[in-house]
Steps between C-alpha positions, in 0.01 A plus 500: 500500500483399869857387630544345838636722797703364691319482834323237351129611557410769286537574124661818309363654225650723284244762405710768434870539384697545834209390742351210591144407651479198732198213608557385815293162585382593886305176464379242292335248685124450553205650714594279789869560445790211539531342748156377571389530859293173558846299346686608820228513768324137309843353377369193310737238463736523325480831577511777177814495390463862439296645783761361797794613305388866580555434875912407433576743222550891540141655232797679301697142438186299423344521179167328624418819734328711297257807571155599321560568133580881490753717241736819548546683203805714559429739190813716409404782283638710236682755761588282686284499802395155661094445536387168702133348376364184742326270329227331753534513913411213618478321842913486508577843416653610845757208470560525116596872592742453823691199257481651152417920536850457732646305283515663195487861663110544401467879684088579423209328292396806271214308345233199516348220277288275598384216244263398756281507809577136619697461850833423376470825276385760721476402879878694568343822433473645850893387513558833232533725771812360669665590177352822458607851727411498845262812520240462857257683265524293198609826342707314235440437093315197445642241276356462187252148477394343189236235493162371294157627623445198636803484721448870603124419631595177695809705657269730627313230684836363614689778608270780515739701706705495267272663212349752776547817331371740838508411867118498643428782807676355783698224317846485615813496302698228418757434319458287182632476154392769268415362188349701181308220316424510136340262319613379135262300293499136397564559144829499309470780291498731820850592596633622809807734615603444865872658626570544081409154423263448243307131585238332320248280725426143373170345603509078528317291684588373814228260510218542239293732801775719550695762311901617576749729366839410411687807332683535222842800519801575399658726234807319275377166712126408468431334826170290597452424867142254500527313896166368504358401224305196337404588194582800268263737296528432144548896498757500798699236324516712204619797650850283656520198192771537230254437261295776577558847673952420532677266642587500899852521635379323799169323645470447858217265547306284801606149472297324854626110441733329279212313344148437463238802508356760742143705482703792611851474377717419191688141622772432268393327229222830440824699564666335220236566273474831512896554484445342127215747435655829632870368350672761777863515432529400862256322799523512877265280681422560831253377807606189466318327878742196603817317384770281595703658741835534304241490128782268348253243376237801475728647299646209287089389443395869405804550268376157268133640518571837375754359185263204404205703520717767268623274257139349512386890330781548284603787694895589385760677673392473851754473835373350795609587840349390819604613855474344847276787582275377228536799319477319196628719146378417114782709287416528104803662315858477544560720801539327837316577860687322785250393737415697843379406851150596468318615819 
């Protein structure tokens, strides 16, 4: 079961007797990250509540600043040893490292996964090599990349440096991140391992042209981490539903708005739905765009949405907690998950 530590913006797992594993939330706001640009350099008026409280609060106190969607899985393995898997690079990698890699002593990235090609997933990739060894040769090991076919092939038209294998005759060297890229497939039945972490991908649609990954890992905790997402796969659903392949200790899931619908993205009530299909024992929501800029009444509305549309499906034994960050948690059971500043 995941139990709050105390820093307040990561969770601890306890996969094994005397160690624990942590997720630590580098970001979880959307492509465009919060605050939005044409809010401070357009203020309409009113201005956004949210957007010109960035320019008077410190990022770290404000829980409207927050960075492309990415996750740090701090895996802690049977002997011991600590193994750190990044979960998307987006366009706000460098800061999300100099606030959060310092801040909860992240030495190295050992591996990759990418659960997509879009900007906000992939465009901090030439950023790797200012946390990789210095070598004026590149003479380092590559970190290990995981990523669909699809990705790979539209990487290599994006940052073909970065996939160059062999210099040409007369091509100088430079020094870039070295990467080893594998690809996975889009298919739930093939597993991968990555720095002794077995992960299962899990295709949905993030818009009905367009196929992403969320993953599904963890050992004594099941843990499903879906950002973008706007419908599931009957067979993906399957694979993370209590009903069918276990239940999930936790589901992470793209929430865009509070209401109403999105071609792209799960908005709340679509959220909501799918918590009451996958019955997880507990929900994060995350990617939340705007709110209020203290999210009392944000909060105060969300909390009567989420328990009438509960009671409305008969669904028992269910704490809700909701936190200025709009981290929002669904709890089933009797245990209890104090809520976390989410960035």
């Amino acid at each position: 079961m995941e139990i709050p530590r105390e820093n307040g913006n990561s969770y601890e797992i306890d996969d094994h007797d005397d160690h624990h594993s942590s997720l630590i939330f580098l970001g979880t706001g959307c492509s465009s990250a919060v605050p939005n640009c044409m809010c401070l350099i357009q203020p309409s008026n009113p201005p956004c509540a949210v957007c010109s409280q960035s320019l008077s609060i410190p990022p770290e106190l404000n829980p409207n600043y927050r960075c492309n969607t990415s996750l740090l899985i701090d895996y802690c393995n049977r002997d011991g040893e600590h193994k750190y898997i990044l979960i998307d690079v987006g366009k706000t990698f460098r800061e999300q490292v100099l606030r959060w890699f310092t801040h909860h002593k992240i030495p190295r990235v050992d591996s990759i996964i990418l659960t997509h090609e879009h900007a906000d997933a992939v465009l901090g990739l030439d950023d790797i090599r200012a946390i990789q060894p210095f070598s004026p040769t590149n003479d380092i090991a590559p970190t290990s990349i995981y990523l669909s076919q699809y990705a790979m092939e539209s990487i290599q038209v994006k940052f073909p440096y970065l996939v160059q294998k062999k210099l040409k005759e007369g091509q100088e060297v430079r020094r870039v991140a070295q990467l080893e890229w594998k690809t996975i497939k889009e298919d739930c039945e093939e597993t991968f391992v990555t720095s002794g972490l077995q992960f299962v991908p899990l295709p949905v649609m993030h818009g009905e042209d367009y196929v992403c990954l969320g993953f599904l890992f963890g050992e004594k905790s099941r843990v499903a981490y879906v950002s973008d997402v706007s419908r599931f796969l009957p067979s993906t659903e399957h694979v993370i539903s209590k009903s069918g392949a276990g239940q999930l200790d936790l589901l992470i899931l793209d929430t865009l708005y509070r209401s109403g619908s999105h071609n792209t993205h799960f908005c709340f009530p679509q959220t909501l739905e799918a918590i009451k299909r996958i019955c997880p024992k507990q929900a994060l929501t995350m990617n939340f765009l705007l709110n209020g800029p203290e999210g009392k009444e944000f909060q105060s509305n969300l909390l009567v949405m989420v328990s009438e549309y509960l009671c409305s499906c008969n669904v028992a034994d269910v704490e809700i907690l909701v936190e200025s960050s709009n981290a929002v948690f669904i709890q089933s059971g009797a245990e209890k998950l104090c809520p976390l500043p989410i960035r």
